[in-house]
C-alpha positions in Angstrom: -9.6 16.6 -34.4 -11.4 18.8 -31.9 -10.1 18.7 -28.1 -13.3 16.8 -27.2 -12.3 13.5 -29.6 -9.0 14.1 -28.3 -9.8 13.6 -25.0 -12.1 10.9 -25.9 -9.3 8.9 -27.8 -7.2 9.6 -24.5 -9.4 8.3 -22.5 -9.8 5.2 -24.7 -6.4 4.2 -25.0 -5.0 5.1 -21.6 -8.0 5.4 -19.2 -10.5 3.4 -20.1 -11.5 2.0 -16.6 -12.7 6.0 -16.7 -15.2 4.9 -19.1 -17.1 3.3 -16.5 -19.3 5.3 -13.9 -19.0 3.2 -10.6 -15.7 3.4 -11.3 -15.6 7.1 -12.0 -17.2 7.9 -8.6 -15.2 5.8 -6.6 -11.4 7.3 -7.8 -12.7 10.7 -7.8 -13.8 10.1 -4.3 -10.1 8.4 -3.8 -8.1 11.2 -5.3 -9.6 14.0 -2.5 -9.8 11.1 0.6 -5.9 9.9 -0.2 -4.1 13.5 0.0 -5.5 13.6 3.3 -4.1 10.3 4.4 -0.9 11.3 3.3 -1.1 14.4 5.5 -1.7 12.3 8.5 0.5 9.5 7.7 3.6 12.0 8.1 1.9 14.4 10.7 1.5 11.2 12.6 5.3 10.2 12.5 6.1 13.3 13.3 3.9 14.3 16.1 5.3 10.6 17.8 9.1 11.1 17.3 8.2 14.5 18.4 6.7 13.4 21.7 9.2 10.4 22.1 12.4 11.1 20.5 12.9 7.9 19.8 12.9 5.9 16.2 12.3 2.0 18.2 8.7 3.6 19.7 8.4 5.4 16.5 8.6 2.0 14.9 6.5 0.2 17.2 3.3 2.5 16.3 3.9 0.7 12.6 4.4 -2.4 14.3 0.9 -1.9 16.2 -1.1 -0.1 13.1 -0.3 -3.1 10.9 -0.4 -6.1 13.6 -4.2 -6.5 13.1 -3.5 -7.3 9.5 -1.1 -9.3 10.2 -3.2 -11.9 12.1 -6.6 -11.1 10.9 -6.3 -10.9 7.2 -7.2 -14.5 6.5 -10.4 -14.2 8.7 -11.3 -11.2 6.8 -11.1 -12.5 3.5 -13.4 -15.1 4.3 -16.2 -12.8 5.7 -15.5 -10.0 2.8 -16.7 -13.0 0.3 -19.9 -12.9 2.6 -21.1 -9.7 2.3 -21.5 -7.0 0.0 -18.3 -4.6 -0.7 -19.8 -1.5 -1.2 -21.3 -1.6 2.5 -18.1 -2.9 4.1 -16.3 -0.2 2.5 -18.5 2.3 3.8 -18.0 1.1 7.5 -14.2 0.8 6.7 -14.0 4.5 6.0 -16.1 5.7 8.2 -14.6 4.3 10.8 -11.6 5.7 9.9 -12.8 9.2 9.5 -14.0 9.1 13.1 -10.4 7.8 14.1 -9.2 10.9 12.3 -11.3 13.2 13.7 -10.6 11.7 17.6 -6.7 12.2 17.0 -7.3 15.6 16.2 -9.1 16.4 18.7 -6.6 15.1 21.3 -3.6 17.0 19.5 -6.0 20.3 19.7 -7.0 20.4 23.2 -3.0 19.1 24.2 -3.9 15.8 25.8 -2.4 13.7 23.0 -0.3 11.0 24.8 2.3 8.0 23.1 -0.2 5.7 24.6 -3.4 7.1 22.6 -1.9 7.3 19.4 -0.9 3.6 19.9 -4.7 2.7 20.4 -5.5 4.8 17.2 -3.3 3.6 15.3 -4.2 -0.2 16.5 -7.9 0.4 15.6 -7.2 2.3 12.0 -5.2 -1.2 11.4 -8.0 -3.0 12.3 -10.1 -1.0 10.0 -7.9 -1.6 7.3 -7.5 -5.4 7.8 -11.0 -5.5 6.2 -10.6 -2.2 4.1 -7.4 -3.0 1.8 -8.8 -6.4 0.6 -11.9 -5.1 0.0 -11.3 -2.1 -2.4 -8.8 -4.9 -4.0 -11.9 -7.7 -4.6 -14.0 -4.3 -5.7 -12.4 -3.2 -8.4 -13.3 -6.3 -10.8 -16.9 -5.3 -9.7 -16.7 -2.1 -10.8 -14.7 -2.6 -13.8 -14.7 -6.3 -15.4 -11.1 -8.2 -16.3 -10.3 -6.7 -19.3 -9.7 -3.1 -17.4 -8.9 -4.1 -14.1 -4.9 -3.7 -14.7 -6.0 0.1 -16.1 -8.1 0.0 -13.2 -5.5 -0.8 -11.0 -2.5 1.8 -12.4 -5.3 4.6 -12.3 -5.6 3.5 -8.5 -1.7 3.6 -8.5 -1.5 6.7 -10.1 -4.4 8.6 -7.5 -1.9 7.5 -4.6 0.9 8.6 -5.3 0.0 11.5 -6.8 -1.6 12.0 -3.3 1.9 10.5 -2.1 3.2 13.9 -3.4 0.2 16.2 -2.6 -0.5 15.2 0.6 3.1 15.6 2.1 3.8 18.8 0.6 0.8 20.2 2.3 1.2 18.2 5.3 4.8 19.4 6.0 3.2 23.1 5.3 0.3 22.7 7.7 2.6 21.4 10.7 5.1 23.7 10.3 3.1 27.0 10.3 -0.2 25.2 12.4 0.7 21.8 13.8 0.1 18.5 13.3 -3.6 18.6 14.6 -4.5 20.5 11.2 -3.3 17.5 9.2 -5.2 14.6 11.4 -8.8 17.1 10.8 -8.4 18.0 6.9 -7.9 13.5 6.7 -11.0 13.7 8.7 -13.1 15.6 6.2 -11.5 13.8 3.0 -13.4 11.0 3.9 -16.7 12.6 2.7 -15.9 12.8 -0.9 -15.1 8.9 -0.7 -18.0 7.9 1.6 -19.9 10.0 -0.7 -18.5 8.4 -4.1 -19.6 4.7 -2.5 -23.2 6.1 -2.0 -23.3 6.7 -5.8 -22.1 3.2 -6.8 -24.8 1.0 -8.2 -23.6 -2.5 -9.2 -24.5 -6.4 -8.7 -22.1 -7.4 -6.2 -20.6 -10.6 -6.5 -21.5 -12.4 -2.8 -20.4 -16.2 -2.9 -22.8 -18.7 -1.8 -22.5 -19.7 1.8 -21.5 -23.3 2.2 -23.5 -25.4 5.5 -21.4 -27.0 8.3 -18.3 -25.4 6.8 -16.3 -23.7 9.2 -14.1 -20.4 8.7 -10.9 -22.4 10.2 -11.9 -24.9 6.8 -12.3 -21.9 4.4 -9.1 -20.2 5.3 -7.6 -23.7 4.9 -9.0 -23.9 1.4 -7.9 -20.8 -0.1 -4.6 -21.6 1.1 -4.6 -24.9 -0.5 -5.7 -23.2 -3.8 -3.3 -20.8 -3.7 -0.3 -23.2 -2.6 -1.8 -25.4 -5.5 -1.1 -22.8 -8.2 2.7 -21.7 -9.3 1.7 -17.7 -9.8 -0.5 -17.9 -6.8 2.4 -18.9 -4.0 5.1 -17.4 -5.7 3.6 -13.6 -6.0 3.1 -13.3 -2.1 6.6 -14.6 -1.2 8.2 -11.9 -3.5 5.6 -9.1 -1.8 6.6 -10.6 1.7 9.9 -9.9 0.8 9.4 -6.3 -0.1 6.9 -5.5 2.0 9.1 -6.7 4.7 12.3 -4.9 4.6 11.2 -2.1 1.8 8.5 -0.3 2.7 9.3 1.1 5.8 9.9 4.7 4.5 7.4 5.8 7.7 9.9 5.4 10.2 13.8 5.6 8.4 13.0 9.2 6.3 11.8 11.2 10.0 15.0 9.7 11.4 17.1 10.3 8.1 15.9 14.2 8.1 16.2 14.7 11.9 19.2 12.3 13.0 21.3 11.8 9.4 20.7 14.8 7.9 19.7 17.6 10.8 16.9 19.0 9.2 12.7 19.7 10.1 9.5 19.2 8.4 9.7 20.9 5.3 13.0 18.4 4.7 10.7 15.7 5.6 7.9 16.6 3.3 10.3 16.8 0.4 12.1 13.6 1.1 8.4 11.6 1.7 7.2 14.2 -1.8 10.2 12.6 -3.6 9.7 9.2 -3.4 6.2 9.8 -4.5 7.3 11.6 -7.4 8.8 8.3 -8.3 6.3 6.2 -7.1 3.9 8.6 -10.0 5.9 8.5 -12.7 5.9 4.3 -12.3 2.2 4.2 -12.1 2.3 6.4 -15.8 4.4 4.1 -17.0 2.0 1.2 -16.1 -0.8 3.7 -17.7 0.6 3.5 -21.0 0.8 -0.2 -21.3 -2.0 -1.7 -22.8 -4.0 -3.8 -20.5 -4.7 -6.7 -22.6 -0.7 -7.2 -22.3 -1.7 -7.8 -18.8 0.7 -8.2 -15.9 4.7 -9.0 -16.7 6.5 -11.6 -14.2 9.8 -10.0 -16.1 9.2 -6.2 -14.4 8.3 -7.7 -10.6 12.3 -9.4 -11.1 13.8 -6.3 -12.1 12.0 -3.7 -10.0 12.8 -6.2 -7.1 16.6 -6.0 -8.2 16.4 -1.8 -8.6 14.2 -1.6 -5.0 17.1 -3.9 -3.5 19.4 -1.4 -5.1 18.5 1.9 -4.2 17.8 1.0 -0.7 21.1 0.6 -0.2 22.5 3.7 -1.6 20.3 5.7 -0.2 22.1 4.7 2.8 25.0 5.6 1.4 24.1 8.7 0.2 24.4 10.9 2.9 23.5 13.8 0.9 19.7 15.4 0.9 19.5 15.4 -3.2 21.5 12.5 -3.4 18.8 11.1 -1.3 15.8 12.4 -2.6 17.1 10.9 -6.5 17.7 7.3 -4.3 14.1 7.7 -3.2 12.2 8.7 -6.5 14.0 5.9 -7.9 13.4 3.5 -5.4 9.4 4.4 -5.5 9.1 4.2 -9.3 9.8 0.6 -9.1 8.1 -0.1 -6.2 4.8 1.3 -8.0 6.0 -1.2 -11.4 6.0 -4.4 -8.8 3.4 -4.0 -6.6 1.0 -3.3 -9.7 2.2 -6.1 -11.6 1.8 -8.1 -8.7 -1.6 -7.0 -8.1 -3.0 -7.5 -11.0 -1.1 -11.1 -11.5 -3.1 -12.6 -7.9 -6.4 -10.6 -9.1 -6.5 -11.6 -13.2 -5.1 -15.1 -12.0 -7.6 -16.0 -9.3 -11.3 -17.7 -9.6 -13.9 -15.3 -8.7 -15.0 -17.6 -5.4 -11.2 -17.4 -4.2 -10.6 -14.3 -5.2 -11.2 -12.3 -1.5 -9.3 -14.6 0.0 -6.5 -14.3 -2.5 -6.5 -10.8 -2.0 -6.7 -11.1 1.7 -3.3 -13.2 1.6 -2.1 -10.3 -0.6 -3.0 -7.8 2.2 -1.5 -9.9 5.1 2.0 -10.3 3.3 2.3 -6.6 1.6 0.7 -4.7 5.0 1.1 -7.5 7.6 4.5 -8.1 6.8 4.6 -3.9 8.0 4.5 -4.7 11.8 7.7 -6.8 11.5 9.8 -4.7 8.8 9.0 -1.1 11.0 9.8 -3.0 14.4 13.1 -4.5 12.9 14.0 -0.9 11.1 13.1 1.4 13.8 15.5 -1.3 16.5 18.0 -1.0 13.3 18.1 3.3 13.1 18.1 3.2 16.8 21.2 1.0 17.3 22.8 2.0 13.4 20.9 5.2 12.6 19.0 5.5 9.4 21.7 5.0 6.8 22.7 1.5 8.3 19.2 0.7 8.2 18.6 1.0 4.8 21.5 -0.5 3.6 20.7 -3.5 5.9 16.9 -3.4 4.5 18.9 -2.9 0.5 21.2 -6.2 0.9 18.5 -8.3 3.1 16.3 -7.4 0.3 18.1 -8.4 -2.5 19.4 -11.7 -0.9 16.3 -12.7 0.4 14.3 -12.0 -3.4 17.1 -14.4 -5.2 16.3 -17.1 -2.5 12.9 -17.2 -3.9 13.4 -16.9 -7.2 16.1 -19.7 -7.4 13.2 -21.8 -5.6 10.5 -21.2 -8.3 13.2 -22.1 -10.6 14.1 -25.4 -9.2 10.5 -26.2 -9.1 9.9 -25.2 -12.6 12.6 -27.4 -13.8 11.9 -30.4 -12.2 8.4 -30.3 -13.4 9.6 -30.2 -16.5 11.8 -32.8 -16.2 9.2 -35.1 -14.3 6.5 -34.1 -17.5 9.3 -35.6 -19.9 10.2 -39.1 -18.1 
C-alpha cells in the first residue's frame, strides 16, 4: 500500500467529513482563525487583571461578553432559520475581526481602559449570540447526518488543538511584546475563515416563513418541541450544569497562577496549554469512534462525574504539575461531553427546529458563562482560586445527579403508566 491509499483509507475511516469540499474549506479556515482567538482570549484576561488587580472585575468581563447570549439566543435562533448561514457567518466574523483589530489598537497607542474592553467584549458577545448557533445549524449543510458527529470531533479537535497553539504563542507574544500583539495576529486570522466561507457553495436549508406568526410564538414553539421530547430537555439541563460552574477556566487559572501559585504568563500559558492538551486528546478519542455509533448518553454521565471530579482537586492540588495533570484531565472529558451532547440535540432534532435547538444549546453552554464567571470571580475574590474550584467541583457534581435522578423518575413512571 503506497502512502497515498494510506492516507486515503485514513481519511475514510477517521475523517471522512474531509471528504467533502465545503467542509474542507471551512475547517481549514477554522484551524488558522481559532489559534488566534485563543491568543486573545488569554491576552485579554490578562491585560484586565493586569489593569485591575482584581479577579470579581476580571469576572465580570465574562459576565458581560456572554450576557448577550444569554438573553438573545432564542431570538437568534429564530432569525438564523430565516436567512442563509453562509452570509450570517460572514457578518459574524467580520465583525469580530474589526473588534479585534479596535482592541489592539487601543492597547498600542496606551488608551486601553477597564471600561473599553467591557464594551468590546459586550459587542464580541453579541456577535457570537448569532455566530455559535450558526456554525452549529451549518455543519449538517455542509456535511449531511451521517458525518456530522465526524464533523463535529474534527471541529473539536481544530479547537483545541488551537486551545494549545494559541496560548503557547499568546503567553510568548505578551511576555516579550505585550498583549496588543495577541488582539492584532486574532485580527488577521480572521481572513483565512472569511476567506474559507467565500469558497463554500451549497443549497442552504432556509425554512419557509410562516404569515401572522410572531417571533414571541416561534420561540414558544421550539421550546414546546423541545420540552416535548425526553433527549431534547434533558441534554441542555446537563450543559447548563456544566457550562455553569465548569467552564470558567478564563477567570480561576489567571488568579490560580498569579494569586495561588505566584507565577506570570508563561505559567499561565502552560496551565491554559494543558487543559487543552486534554481537551485534544478527547476530541481523538471521539475521532476514532465510528460515526454511525452516533452519540453515547453513557459518556455525557461519566465525563460529567470525572469534570465534577477534577475540578475539585485541582483545588486541592496546590502544586503547578499537580495542577496542570487536574486540568488535562478535566478538559479531555469536557471535549467527550460537550460532543456527545452536540451531536445528541443536532442528529435528534427536525431540520425546521433544528436552529432553534441549537440556539437553546448556545444559551445554556455560553449563556450560562455570564453567571458561572460572575459567581467564580466573587468566589476567588472572597476564597481565592483553589476554593473556587472545589466549590465549582462539588456544586457540579450535586447539581448533575439532581438531574439525572429526575430523568430517571420520569423514565420510570412512563414506563409504569405504558403497562397499566
Amino acid at each position: 500500500m503506497n502512502l497515498r491509499d494510506a492516507g486515503q483509507r485514513l481519511v475514510n475511516n477517521h475523517f471522512h467529513a474531509l471528504t467533502h469540499p465545503n467542509f474542507r474549506y471551512f475547517w481549514f479556515g477554522q484551524c488558522v482563525s481559532l489559534i488566534g482567538t485563543w491568543m486573545q482570549n488569554i491576552g485579554q484576561s490578562w491585560l484586565v487583571l493586569t489593569l485591575t488587580g482584581s479577579p470579581f472585575l476580571l469576572g465580570l468581563i465574562g459576565t458581560i461578553q456572554f450576557l448577550p447570549v444569554t438573553f438573545l439566543s432564542l431570538f437568534a435562533g429564530v432569525l438564523i432559520d430565516k436567512y442563509p448561514k453562509k452570509q450570517i457567518l460572514l457578518i459574524t466574523q467580520s465583525v469580530s475581526m474589526v473588534l479585534a483589530f479596535i482592541l489592539s489598537a487601543l492597547v498600542f497607542t496606551g488608551t486601553v481602559k477597564y471600561g473599553y474592553v467591557m464594551v468590546l467584549a459586550f459587542f464580541l458577545g453579541l456577535s457570537n449570540t448569532f455566530d455559535m448557533p450558526t456554525r452549529q445549524a451549518f455543519n449538517i449543510e455542509i456535511v449531511g447526518k451521517e458525518d456530522l458527529m465526524n464533523a463535529i470531533a474534527l471541529n473539536s479537535t481544530t479547537f483545541n488543538l488551537a486551545r494549545i497553539v494559541g496560548p503557547a504563542i499568546g503567553a510568548v507574544m505578551m511576555a516579550y511584546l505585550g498583549p496588543a500583539w495577541c488582539f492584532l495576529l486574532n485580527g488577521l486570522s480572521f481572513i483565512a475563515v472569511i476567506y474559507g466561507l467565500t469558497r463554500i457553495k451549497t443549497t442552504p436549508y432556509v425554512r419557509q416563513k410562516k404569515q401572522d406568526v410572531g417571533i414571541l410564538k416561534e420561540i414558544k414553539d421550539g421550546i414546546v418541541y423541545i420540552a416535548g421530547d425526553k433527549v431534547l430537555a434533558r441534554t441542555p439541563l446537563l450543559v447548563t450544569v456544566v457550562g455553569t460552574l465548569a467552564y470558567n477556566f478564563n477567570v480561576l487559572i489567571p488568579v490560580l497562577t498569579r494569586n495561588v501559585l505566584h507565577m506570570e504568563e508563561k505559567t499561565y500559558g502552560f496551565l491554559m496549554s494543558c487543559l487543552g492538551v486534554g481537551c485534544l486528546a478527547g476530541a481523538l478519542i471521539m475521532l476514532s469512534l465510528r460515526s454511525k455509533k452516533g452519540p453515547r448518553y453513557g459518556i455525557i454521565i461519566t465525563s460529567c462525574t470525572m469534570i465534577s471530579i477534577f475540578l475539585t482537586l485541582t483545588g486541592i492540588s496546590h502544586s503547578l504539575y499537580g495542577g496542570a495533570v487536574c486540568l488535562a484531565v478535566t478538559g479531555f472529558f469536557n471535549i467527550l461531553f460537550a460532543t456527545n451532547c452536540n451531536s445528541t440535540l443536532q442528529i435528534q432534532s427536525k431540520d425546521e427546529y433544528r436552529a432553534r435547538v441549537m440556539s437553546v444549546y448556545s444559551l445554556v453552554f455560553a449563556g450560562s458563562t455570564p453567571i458561572g464567571n460572575f459567581l467564580s470571580g466573587y468566589a476567588a475574590d472572597r476564597f481565592g482560586a483553589d476554593g473556587a474550584f472545589i466549590a465549582c467541583g462539588v456544586l457540579c457534581f450535586a447539581f448533575f445527579l439532581i438531574v439525572v435522578t429526575i430523568y430517571r423518575k420520569k423514565t420510570s413512571g412512563a414506563q409504569e403508566t405504558a403497562t397499566m
